[in-house]
N, C-alpha and C positions, 0 to 999 in steps of 0.2 A: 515307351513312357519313361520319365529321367526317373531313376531313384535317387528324391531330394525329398526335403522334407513338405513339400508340399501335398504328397502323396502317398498311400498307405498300401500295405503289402495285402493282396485280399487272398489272391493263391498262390504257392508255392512252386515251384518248378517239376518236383515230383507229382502233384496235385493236377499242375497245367498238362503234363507229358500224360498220366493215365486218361485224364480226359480226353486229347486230341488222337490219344489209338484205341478208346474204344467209338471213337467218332468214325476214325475209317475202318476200323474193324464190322462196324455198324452196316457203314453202305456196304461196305462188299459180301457181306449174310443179306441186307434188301436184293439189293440188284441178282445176286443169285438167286432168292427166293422168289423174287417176281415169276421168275423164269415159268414158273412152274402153277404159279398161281394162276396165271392169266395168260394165253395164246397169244394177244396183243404184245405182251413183252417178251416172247420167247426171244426177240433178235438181242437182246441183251445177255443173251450165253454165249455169244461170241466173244466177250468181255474175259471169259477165262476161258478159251478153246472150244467152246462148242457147249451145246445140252449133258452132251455125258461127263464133262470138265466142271461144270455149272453142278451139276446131280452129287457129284462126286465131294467138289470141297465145301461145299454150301455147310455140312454137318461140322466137320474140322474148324470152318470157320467161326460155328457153335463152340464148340469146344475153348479155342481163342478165347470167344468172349467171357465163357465163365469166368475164365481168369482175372482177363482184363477188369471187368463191369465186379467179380468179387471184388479186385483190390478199390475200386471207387466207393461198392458201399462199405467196406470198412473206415474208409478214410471218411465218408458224408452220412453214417449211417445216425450219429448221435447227435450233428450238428441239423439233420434233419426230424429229429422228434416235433409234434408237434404237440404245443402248448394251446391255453386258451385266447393267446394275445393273438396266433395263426390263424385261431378260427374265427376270430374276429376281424383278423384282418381279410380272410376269404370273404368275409361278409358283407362286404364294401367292392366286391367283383365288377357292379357294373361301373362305380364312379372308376376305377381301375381304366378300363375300357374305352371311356370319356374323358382320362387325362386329371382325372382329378383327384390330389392324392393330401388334399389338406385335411380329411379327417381321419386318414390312417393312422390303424394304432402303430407304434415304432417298433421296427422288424429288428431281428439279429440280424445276423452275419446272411442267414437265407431269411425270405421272406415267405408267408405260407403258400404261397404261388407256387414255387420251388420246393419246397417243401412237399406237397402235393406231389408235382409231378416227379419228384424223386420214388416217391411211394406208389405211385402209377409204374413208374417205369419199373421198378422191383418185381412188383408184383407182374406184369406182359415180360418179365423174364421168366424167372418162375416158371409160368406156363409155357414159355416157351423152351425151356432144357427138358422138364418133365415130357411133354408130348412130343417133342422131338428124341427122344430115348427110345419112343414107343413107334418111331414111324422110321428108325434111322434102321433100313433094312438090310443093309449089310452086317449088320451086327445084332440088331437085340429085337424087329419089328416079329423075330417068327416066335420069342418066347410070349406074346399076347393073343389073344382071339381077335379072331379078324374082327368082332366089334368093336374092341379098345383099341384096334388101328383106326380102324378110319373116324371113329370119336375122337381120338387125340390131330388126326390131321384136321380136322377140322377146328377145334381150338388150337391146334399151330397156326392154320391159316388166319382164326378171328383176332389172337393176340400178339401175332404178327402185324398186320393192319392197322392195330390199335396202336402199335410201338409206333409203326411209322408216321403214323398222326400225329403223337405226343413230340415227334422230334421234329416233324414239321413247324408245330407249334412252340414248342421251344427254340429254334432257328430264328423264327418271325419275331420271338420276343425279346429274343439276346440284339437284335437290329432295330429293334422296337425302344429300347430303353439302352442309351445310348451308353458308352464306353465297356459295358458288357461284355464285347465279342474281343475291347483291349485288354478286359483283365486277365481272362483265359487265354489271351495271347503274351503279355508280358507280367501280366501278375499285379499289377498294380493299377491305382485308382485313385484320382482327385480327393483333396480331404473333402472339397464342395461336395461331390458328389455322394458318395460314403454319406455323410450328414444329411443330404436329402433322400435318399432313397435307401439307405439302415442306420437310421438313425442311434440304436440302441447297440447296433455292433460300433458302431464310429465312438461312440463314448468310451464302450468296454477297450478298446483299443489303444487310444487317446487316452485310457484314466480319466475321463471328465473336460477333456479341454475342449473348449468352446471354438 
């Protein structure tokens, strides 16, 4: 997209770069995780050398992401608070749904959509560094009782699942609501657009211009 003035800066280049590596950081912690979740996906350890290649980085590739996914919520952690205009605007979910966005209240820069699921995704991290600490058995799984392993793998496996839903779903919706998947590609955005869909970050931006 041209940077003119028709169009406004929404992310930044360092903002766009952490986001697209903890995206593929993402699938390659799924696809290794599959591995193991379910017998059906085992053929996708071939994908890094086999099941003991799969076993082996799947943790490391944990590790990755704290970094990666810390440096995003520092960067979105404040721009994600939510306010009472966010839960208002959750409140209007199903016209959302239906395409129908004329009695939304006017979003910042995130809307509480996003918002949401920043704080979902937090949170299925979270659980997923803690219990994976406690099941990562070449190093720390022999300092717990075999009850707090296999309790933690199995909330590794539920909020696991649940990450990978949220990012299905956030996929769906960045395709869903158009120019989206361009801004986290080049960082910019139609002034149109900006104005109908954050209306209240478009102002802050703009200083009021119409």
């Amino acid at each position: 997209m041209k940077n003119d003035s028709s169009t406004l800066l929404r992310f930044t280049a360092p903002e766009r770069v952490n986001h697209w590596l903890v995206a593929l950081n993402f699938f390659l912690l799924a696809l290794s995780g599959l591995v193991y979740f379910q017998p059906l996906y085992y053929p996708l350890s071939y994908l890094f050398g086999g099941g003991v290649w799969a076993r082996i980085l799947h943790p490391f590739f944990g590790v990755v992401m704290i970094f990666l996914f810390g440096g995003m919520f520092f960067r979105f952690r404040k721009l994600s608070v939510m306010t009472p205009t966010d839960r208002a605007w959750l409140s209007h979910a199903r016209e959302i749904v239906n395409g129908d966005e004329r009695n939304l209240p006017e979003s910042g820069k995130l809307n509480g959509g996003q918002k949401l699921m920043f704080w979902s995704l937090v949170t299925c991290m979270v659980l997923l560094i803690l219990s994976g600490i406690v099941i990562w058995r070449a190093y720390f799984s022999f300092m717990f009782p075999v009850v707090v392993v296999r309790l933690a793998a199995v909330v590794h496996s539920v909020a696991g699942v649940i990450m990978i839903a949220l990012i299905m779903g956030h996929i769906y919706l960045a395709i869903w609501t158009k120019e989206s998947i361009g801004a986290m590609l080049y960082g910019r955005v139609r002034r149109a657009w900006a104005k109908q869909h954050h209306p209240a970050w478009y102002r802050e931006i703009t200083g009021g211009d119409k």
